[in-house]
C-alpha positions, 0 to 999 in steps of 0.5 A, spaced: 500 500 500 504 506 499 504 511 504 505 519 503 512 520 503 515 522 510 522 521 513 523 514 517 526 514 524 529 506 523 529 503 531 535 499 534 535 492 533 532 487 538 537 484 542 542 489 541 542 494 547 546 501 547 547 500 539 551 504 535 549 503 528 554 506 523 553 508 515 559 505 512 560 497 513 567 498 516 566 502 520 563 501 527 558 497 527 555 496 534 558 496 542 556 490 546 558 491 553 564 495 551 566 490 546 566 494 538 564 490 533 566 492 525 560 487 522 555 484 524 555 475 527 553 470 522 548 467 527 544 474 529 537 474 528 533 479 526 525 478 529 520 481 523 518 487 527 525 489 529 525 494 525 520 499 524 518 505 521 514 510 523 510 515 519 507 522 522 503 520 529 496 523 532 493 523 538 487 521 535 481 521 530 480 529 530 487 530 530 488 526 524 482 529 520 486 537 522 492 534 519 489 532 512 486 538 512 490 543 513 496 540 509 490 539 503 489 547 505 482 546 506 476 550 508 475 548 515 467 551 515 467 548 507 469 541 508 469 537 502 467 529 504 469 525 499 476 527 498 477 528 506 474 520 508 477 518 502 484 520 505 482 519 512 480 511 510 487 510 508 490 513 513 486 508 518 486 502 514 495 503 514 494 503 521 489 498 523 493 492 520 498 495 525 494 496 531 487 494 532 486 497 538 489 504 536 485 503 530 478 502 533 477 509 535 479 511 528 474 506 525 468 510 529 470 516 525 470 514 520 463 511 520 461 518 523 464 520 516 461 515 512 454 517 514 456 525 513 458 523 506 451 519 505 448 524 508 449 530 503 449 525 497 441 524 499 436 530 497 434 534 502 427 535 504 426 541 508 419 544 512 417 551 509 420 555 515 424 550 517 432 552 516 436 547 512 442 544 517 448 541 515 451 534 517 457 537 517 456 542 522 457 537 530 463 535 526 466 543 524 464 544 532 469 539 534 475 540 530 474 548 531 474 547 539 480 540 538 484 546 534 483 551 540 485 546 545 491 544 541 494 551 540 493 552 547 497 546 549 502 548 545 503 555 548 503 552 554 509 546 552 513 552 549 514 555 556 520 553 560 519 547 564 523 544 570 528 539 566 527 540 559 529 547 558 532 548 565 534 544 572 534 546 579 541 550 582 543 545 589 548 549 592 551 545 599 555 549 604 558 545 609 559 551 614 553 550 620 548 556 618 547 561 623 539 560 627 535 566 627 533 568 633 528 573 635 528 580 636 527 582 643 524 589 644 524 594 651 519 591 655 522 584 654 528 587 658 523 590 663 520 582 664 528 581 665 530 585 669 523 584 674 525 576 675 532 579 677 531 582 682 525 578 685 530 573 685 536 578 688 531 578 694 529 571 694 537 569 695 539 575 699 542 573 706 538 576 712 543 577 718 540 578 725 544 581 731 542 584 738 543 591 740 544 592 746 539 597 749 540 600 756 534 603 759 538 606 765 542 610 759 535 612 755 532 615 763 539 619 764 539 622 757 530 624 758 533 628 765 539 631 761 534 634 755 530 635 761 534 639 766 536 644 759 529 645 759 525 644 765 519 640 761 517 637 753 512 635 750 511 627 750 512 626 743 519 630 743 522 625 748 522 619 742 526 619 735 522 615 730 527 615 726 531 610 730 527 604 730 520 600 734 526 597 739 529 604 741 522 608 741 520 601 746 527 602 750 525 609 750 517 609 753 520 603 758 525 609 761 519 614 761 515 609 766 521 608 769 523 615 771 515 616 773 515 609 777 521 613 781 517 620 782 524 623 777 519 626 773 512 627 772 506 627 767 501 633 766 496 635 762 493 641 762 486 639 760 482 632 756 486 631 750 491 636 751 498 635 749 502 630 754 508 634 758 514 631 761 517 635 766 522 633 773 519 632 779 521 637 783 521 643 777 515 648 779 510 649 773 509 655 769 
């Protein structure tokens, strides 16, 4: 059956792994494990189908009829039917003594072709009003949206993909990388610093010592203060500022001073100020 002229790709032969097929006969024929052979072995065999030659190929029925007629520069929206299944059986008989179960697709084509070309053989009856319809049209739809798909799928494998047009850049650095640590504001250090001196306080060292504290001391310095002035105020005769134990040590020596009738204790009225003044001093 002859076929349209296109260029063959041959495949390697069965057998012959890593061939490397030479075009003069004393050149290097093949490599077999590493060993170079300049001709071929007496014994080698050929199986029927080791050789093949392949023609144009297409992912289906549409995209074989797209091909025929845009190579026969034919008028997508004016199809002539029987030019273009005559082609397309010939197309599907090559292929369907080759593989049956590729060609099954393309054999209902092509009856889809075949009832098309019967359709527009036979007189067409129209209803007055009625628009006449062409058998041709489902088909123009499908190849018209087939082609817009195969444009757009061509687009799309025209931009650069990973591993066909570029590979991924692998840099390995053998130092450690340094961890980023997160940022630390002004209050971060205020919290910081708040746990640092709770514990300060937690740890620091209390030492307890004994003062020693003379009653007979305090009652000689109340009649020295005294005696300078005659009398003071009861307030006047203690120093807050010295401690709870020497204000105790104080009043015990005031009592005591009253207790040996040393000093007395006036007041000129209720809720008057206290005085404190010696025992034998006159009131003013």
């Amino acid at each position: 059956m002859s076929e349209p002229a296109q260029p063959a790709v041959p495949t390697p032969i069965a057998g012959a792994p890593s061939a490397l097929v030479a075009s003069a006969p004393s050149a290097l024929v093949a490599k077999v494990r590493g060993e170079p052979f300049t001709e071929l072995p007496q014994d080698l065999y050929i199986p029927p189908d080791a050789l093949e030659v392949f023609f144009d190929t297409f992912e289906g029925p549409l995209d074989l009829l797209l091909y025929l007629i845009r190579r026969a520069n034919l008028d997508i929206l004016d199809i002539p039917m029987a030019r273009l299944t005559e082609q397309y059986m010939e197309y599907v008989e090559v292929m369907r003594t080759r593989n049956l179960e590729l060609a099954a697709e393309y054999l209902v084509m092509a009856a889809m072709l075949m009832e098309i070309k019967s359709r527009m053989l036979l007189p067409r009856q129209t209803m007055p009003g009625a628009e006449d319809e062409d058998p041709r049209a489902e088909l123009v739809r499908r190849l018209l949206e087939y082609e817009k798909m195969k444009l757009a799928g061509q687009r799309l494998d025209a931009l650069p993909q990973l591993g066909r047009d570029f590979f991924p850049v692998e840099v390995w650095i053998e130092q450690t990388i340094a961890q980023r640590l997160p940022q630390v504001n002004v209050v971060d250090l205020q919290d910081a610093w708040r746990a640092l001196l709770v514990r300060a306080k937690m740890m620091q060292h209390h030492r307890v010592t004994r003062e020693e504290l003379s009653v007979r001391e305090h009652m000689s310095l109340i009649l020295r203060r005294l005696r300078s002035g005659g009398f003071a105020e009861f307030a006047e005769l203690f120093e807050p500022g010295r401690g709870v134990p020497v204000l105790i040590v104080n009043f015990l020596a005031v009592l005591e001073l009253v207790r040996e009738n040393l000093v007395e204790v006036t007041q000129a009225e209720s809720f008057a100020p206290i005085y404190v003044k010696l025992a034998h001093a006159q009131s003013e």
